[in-house]
N, CA, C and O atoms as CSV, one atom per row, in Angstrom:
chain,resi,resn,atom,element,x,y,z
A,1,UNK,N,N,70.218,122.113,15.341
A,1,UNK,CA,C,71.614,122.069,15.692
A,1,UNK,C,C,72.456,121.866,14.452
A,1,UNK,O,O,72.176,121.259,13.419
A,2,UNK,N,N,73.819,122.673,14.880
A,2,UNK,CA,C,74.487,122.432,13.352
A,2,UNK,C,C,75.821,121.643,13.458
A,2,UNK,O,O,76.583,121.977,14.365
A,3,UNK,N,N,76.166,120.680,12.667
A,3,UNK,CA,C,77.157,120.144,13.250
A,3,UNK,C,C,78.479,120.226,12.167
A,3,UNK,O,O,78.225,120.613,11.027
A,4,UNK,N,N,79.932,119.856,12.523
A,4,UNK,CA,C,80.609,119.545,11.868
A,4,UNK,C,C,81.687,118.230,12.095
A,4,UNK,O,O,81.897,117.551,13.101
A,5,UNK,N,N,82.275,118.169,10.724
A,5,UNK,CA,C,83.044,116.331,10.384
A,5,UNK,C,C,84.041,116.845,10.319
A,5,UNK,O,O,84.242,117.869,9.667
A,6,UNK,N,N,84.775,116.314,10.903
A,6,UNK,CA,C,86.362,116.133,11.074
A,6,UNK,C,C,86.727,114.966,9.907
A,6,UNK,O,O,86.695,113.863,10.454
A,7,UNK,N,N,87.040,114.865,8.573
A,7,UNK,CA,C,86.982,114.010,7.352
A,7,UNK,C,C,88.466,113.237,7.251
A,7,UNK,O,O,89.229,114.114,6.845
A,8,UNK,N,N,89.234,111.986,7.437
A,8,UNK,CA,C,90.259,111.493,6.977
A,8,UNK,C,C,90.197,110.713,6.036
A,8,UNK,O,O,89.151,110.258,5.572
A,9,UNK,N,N,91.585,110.420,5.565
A,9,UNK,CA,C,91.548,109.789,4.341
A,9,UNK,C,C,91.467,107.852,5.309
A,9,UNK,O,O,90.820,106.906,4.860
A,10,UNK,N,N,92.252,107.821,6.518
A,10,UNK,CA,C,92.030,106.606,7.116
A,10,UNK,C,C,91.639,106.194,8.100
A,10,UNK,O,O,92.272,106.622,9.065
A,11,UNK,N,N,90.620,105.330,8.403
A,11,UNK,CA,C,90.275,104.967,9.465
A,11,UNK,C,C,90.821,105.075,10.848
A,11,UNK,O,O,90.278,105.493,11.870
A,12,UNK,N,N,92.230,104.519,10.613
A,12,UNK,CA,C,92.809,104.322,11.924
A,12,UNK,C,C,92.640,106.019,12.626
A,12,UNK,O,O,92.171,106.385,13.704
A,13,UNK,N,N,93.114,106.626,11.735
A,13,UNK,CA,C,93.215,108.147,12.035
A,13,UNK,C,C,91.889,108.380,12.351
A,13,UNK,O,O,91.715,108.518,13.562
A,14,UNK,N,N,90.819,108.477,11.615
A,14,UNK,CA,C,89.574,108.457,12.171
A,14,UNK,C,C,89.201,108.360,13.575
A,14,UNK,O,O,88.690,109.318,14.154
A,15,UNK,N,N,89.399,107.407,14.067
A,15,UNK,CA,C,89.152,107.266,15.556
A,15,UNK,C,C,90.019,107.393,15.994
A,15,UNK,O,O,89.666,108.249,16.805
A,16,UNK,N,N,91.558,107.171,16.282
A,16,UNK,CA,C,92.385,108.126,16.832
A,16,UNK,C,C,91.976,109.983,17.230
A,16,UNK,O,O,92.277,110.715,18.173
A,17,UNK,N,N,91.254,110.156,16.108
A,17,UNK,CA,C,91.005,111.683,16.550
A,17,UNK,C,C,89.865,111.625,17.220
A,17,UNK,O,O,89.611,112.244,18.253
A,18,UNK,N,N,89.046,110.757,16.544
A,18,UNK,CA,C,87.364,110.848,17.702
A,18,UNK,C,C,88.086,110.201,19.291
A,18,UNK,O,O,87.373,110.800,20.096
A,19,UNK,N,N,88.692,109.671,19.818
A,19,UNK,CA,C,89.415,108.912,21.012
A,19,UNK,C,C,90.186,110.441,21.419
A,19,UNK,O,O,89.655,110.595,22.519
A,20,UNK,N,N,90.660,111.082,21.330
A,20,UNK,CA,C,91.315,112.283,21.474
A,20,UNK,C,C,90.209,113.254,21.970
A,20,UNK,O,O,90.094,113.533,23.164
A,21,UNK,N,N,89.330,113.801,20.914
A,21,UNK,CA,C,88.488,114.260,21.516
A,21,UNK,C,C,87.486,114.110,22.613
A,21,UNK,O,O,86.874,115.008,23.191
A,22,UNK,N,N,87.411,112.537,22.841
A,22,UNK,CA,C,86.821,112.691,23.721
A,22,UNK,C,C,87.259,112.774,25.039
A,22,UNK,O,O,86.641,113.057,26.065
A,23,UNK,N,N,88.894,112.364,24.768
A,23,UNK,CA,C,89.822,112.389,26.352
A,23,UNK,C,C,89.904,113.885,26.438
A,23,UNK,O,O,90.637,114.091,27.405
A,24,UNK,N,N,89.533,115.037,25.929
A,24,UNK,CA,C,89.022,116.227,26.253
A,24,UNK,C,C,87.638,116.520,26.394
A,24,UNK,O,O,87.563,117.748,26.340
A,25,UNK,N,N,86.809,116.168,26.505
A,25,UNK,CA,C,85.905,116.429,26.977
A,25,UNK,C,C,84.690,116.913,25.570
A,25,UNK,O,O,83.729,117.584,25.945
A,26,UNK,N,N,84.753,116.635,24.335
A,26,UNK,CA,C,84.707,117.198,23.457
A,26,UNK,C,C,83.816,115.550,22.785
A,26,UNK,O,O,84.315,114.503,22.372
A,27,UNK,N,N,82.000,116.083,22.975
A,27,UNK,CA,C,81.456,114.768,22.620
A,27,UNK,C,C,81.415,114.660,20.911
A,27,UNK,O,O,81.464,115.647,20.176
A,28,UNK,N,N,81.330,113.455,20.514
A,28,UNK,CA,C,81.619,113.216,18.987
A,28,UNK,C,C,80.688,111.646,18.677
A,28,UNK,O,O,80.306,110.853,19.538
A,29,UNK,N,N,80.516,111.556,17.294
A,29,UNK,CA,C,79.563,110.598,17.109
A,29,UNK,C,C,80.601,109.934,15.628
A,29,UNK,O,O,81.186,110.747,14.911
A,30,UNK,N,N,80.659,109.003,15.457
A,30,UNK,CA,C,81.679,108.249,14.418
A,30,UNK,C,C,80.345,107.942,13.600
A,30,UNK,O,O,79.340,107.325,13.952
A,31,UNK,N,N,80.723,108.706,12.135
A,31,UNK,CA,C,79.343,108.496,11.315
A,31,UNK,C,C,79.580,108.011,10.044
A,31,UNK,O,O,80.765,108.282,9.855
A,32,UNK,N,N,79.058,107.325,8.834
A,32,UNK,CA,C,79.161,107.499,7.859
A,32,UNK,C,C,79.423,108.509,7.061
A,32,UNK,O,O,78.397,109.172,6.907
A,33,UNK,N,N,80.384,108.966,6.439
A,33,UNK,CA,C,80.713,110.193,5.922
A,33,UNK,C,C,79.626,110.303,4.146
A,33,UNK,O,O,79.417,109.486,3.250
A,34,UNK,N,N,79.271,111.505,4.340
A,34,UNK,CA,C,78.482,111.469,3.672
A,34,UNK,C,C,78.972,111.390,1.896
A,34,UNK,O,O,80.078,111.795,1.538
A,35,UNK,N,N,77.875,110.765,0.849
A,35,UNK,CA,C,79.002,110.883,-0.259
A,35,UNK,C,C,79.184,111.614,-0.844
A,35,UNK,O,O,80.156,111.570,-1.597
A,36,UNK,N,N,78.549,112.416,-0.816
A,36,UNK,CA,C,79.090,114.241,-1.544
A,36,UNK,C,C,80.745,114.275,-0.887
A,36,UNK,O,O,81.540,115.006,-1.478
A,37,UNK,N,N,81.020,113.833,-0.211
A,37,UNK,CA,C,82.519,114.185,0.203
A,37,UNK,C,C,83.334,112.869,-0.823
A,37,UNK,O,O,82.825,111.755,-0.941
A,38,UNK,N,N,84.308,113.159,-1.318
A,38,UNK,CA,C,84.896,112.340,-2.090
A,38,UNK,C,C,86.508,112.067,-1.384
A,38,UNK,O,O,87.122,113.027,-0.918
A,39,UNK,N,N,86.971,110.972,-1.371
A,39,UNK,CA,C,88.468,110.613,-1.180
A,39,UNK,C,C,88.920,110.313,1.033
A,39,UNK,O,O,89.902,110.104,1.746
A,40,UNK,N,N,87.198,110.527,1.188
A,40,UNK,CA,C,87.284,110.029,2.304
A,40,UNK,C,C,87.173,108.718,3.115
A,40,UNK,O,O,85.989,108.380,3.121
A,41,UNK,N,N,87.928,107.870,3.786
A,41,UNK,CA,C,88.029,106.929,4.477
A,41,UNK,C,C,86.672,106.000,4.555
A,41,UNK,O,O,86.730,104.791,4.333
A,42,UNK,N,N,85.594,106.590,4.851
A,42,UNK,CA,C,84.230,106.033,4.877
A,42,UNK,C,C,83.812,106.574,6.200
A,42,UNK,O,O,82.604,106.798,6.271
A,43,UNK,N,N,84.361,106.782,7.037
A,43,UNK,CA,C,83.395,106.746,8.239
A,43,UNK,C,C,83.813,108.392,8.673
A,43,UNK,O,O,84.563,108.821,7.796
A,44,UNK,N,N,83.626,109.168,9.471
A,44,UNK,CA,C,84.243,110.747,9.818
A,44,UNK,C,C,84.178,110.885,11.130
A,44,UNK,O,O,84.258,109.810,11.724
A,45,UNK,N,N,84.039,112.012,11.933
A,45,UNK,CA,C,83.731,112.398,13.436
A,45,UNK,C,C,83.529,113.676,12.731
A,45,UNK,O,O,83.989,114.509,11.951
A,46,UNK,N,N,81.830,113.045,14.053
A,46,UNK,CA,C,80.598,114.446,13.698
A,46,UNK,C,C,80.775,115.121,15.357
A,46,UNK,O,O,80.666,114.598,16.466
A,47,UNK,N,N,80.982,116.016,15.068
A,47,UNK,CA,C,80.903,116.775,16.752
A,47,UNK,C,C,79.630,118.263,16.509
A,47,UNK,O,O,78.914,118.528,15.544
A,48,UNK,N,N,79.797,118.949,17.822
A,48,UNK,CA,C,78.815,120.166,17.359
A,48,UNK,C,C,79.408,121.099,17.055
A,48,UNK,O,O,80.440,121.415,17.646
A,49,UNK,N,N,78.985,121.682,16.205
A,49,UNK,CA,C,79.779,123.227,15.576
A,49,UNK,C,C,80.198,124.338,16.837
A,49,UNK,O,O,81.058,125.218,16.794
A,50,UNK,N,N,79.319,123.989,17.921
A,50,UNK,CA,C,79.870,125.042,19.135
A,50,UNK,C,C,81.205,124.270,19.602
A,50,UNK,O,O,81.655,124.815,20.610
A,51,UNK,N,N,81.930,123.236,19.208
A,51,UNK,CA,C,83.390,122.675,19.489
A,51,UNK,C,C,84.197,122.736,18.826
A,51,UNK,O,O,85.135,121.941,18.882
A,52,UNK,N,N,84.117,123.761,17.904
A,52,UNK,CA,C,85.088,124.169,16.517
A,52,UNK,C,C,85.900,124.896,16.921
A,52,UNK,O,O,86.822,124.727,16.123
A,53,UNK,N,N,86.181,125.534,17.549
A,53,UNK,CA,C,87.267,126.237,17.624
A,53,UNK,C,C,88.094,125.148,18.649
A,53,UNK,O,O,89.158,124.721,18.201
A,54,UNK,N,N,87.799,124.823,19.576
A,54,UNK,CA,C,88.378,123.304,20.166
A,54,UNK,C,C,89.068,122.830,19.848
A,54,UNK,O,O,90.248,122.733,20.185
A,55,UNK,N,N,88.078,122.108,18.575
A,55,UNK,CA,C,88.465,120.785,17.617
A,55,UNK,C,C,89.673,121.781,16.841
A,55,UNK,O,O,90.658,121.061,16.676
A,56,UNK,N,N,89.842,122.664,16.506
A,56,UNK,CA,C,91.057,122.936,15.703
A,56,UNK,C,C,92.271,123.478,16.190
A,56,UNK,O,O,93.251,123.963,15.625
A,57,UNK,N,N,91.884,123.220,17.722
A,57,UNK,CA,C,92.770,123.823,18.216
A,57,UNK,C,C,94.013,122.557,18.587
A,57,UNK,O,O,95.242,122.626,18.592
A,58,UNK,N,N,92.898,121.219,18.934
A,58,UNK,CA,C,93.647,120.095,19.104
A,58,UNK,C,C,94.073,119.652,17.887
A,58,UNK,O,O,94.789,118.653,17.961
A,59,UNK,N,N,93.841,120.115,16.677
A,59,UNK,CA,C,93.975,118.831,15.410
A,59,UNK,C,C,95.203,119.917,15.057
A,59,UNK,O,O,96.176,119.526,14.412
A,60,UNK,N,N,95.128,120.931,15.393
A,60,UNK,CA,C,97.043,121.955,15.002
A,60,UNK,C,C,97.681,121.306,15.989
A,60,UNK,O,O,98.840,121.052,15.660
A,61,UNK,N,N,97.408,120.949,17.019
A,61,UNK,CA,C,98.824,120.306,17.782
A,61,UNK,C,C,99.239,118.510,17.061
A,61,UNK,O,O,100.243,117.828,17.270
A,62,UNK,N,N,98.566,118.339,16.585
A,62,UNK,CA,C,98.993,116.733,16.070
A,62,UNK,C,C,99.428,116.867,14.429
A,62,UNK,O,O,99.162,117.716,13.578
A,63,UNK,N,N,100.173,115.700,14.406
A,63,UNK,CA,C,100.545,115.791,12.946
A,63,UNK,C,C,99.621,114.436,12.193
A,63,UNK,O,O,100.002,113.266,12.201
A,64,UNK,N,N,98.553,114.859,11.670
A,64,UNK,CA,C,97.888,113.882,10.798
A,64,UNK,C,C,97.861,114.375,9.458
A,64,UNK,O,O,97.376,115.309,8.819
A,65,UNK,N,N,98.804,113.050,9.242
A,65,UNK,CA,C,98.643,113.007,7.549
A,65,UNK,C,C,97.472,112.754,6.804
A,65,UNK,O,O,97.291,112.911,5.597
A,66,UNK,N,N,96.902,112.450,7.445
A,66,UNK,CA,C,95.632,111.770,6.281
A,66,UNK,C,C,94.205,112.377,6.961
A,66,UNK,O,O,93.185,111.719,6.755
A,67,UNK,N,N,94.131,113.287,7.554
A,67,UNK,CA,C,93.285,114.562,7.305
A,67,UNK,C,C,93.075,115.288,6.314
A,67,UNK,O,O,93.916,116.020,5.792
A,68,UNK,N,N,91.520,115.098,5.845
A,68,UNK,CA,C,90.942,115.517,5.029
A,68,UNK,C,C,90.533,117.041,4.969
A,68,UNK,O,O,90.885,117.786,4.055
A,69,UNK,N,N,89.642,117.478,6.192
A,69,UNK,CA,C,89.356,118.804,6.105
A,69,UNK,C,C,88.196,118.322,6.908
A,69,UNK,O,O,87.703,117.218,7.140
A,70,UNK,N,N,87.896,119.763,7.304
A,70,UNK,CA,C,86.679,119.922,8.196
A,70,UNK,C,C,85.172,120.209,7.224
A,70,UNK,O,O,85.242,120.873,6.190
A,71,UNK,N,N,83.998,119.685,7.657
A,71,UNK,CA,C,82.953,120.187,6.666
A,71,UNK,C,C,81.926,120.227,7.390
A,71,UNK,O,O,81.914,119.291,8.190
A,72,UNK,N,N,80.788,121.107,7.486
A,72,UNK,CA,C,79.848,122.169,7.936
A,72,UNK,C,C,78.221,121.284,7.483
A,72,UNK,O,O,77.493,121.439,6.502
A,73,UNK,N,N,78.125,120.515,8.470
A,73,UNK,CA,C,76.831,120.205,8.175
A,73,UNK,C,C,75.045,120.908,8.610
A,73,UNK,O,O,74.357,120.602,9.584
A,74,UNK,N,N,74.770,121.733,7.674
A,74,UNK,CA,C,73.663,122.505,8.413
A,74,UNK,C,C,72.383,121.745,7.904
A,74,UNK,O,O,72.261,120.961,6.963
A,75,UNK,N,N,71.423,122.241,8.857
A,75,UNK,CA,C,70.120,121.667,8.206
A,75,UNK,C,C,69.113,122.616,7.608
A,75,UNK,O,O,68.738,123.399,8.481
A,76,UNK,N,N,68.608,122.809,6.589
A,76,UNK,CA,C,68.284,124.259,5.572
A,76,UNK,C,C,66.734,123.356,5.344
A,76,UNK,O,O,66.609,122.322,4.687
A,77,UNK,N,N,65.709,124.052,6.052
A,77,UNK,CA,C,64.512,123.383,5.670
A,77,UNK,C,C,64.354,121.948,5.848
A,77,UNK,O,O,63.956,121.399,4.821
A,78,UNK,N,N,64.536,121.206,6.797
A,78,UNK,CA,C,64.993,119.614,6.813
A,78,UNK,C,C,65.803,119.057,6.058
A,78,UNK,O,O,65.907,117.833,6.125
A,79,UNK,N,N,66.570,119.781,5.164
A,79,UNK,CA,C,67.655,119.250,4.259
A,79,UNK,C,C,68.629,119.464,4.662
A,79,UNK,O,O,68.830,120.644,4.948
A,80,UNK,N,N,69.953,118.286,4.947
A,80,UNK,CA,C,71.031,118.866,5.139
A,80,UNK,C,C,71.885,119.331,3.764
A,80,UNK,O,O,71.814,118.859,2.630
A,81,UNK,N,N,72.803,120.542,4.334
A,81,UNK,CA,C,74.138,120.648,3.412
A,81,UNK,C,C,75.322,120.535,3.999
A,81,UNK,O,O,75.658,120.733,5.167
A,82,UNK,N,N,76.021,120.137,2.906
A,82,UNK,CA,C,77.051,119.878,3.235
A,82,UNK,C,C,78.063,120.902,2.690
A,82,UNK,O,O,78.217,120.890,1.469
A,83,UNK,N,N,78.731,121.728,3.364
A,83,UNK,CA,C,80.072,122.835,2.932
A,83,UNK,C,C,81.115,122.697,3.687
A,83,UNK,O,O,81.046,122.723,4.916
A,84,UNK,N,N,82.677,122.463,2.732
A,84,UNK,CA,C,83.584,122.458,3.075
A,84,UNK,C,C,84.394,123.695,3.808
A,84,UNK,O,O,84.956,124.542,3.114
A,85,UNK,N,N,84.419,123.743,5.002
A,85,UNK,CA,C,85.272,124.754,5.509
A,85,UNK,C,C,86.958,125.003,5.135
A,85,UNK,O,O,87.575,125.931,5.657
C-alpha cells in the first residue's frame, strides 16, 4: 500500500486537518513526520494515496497557512521513499 502526508508547519493545524478528514469519512493516522522532510511541525497526517484526490479537494476549500505540501510515501523493495508532490 502506498500512502501519502499531508505536512504542516504547526501542530494545531496538523490535527485540525486530520479532525476534518475524518468528519468526511477519509481514514488518517497522525505520524511522526519523517526527517528527510525539513521545516515540518513534527508530527503529519498519513492517509492512503487512493484519498488524494479527496484530500485536495478539502485542503482547496480551507485557508491553511502553515501547510507544508503533500508527500508520496511508497515502499520500493521494503524501503520506503519519500517524494514531494
Amino acid at each position: 500500500m502506498n500512502y501519502t502526508l499531508a505536512v504542516f508547519k504547526s501542530r494545531f493545524a496538523t490535527l485540525n486537518f486530520a479532525n476534518l478528514l475524518r468528519a468526511n469519512n477519509v481514514p488518517v493516522a497522525i505520524i511522526n513526520t519523517p526527517q528527510v522532510i525539513n521545516g515540518a511541525c513534527g508530527i503529519s497526517v498519513k492517509f492512503l494515496s487512493d484519498y488524494f484526490s479527496r484530500v485536495q479537494t478539502l485542503i482547496s476549500k480551507i485557508n491553511l497557512k502553515s501547510f507544508d505540501g503533500f508527500y508520496a510515501m511508497i515502499n520500493i523493495q521494503g524501503r520506503v521513499k519519500i517524494i514531494k508532490l
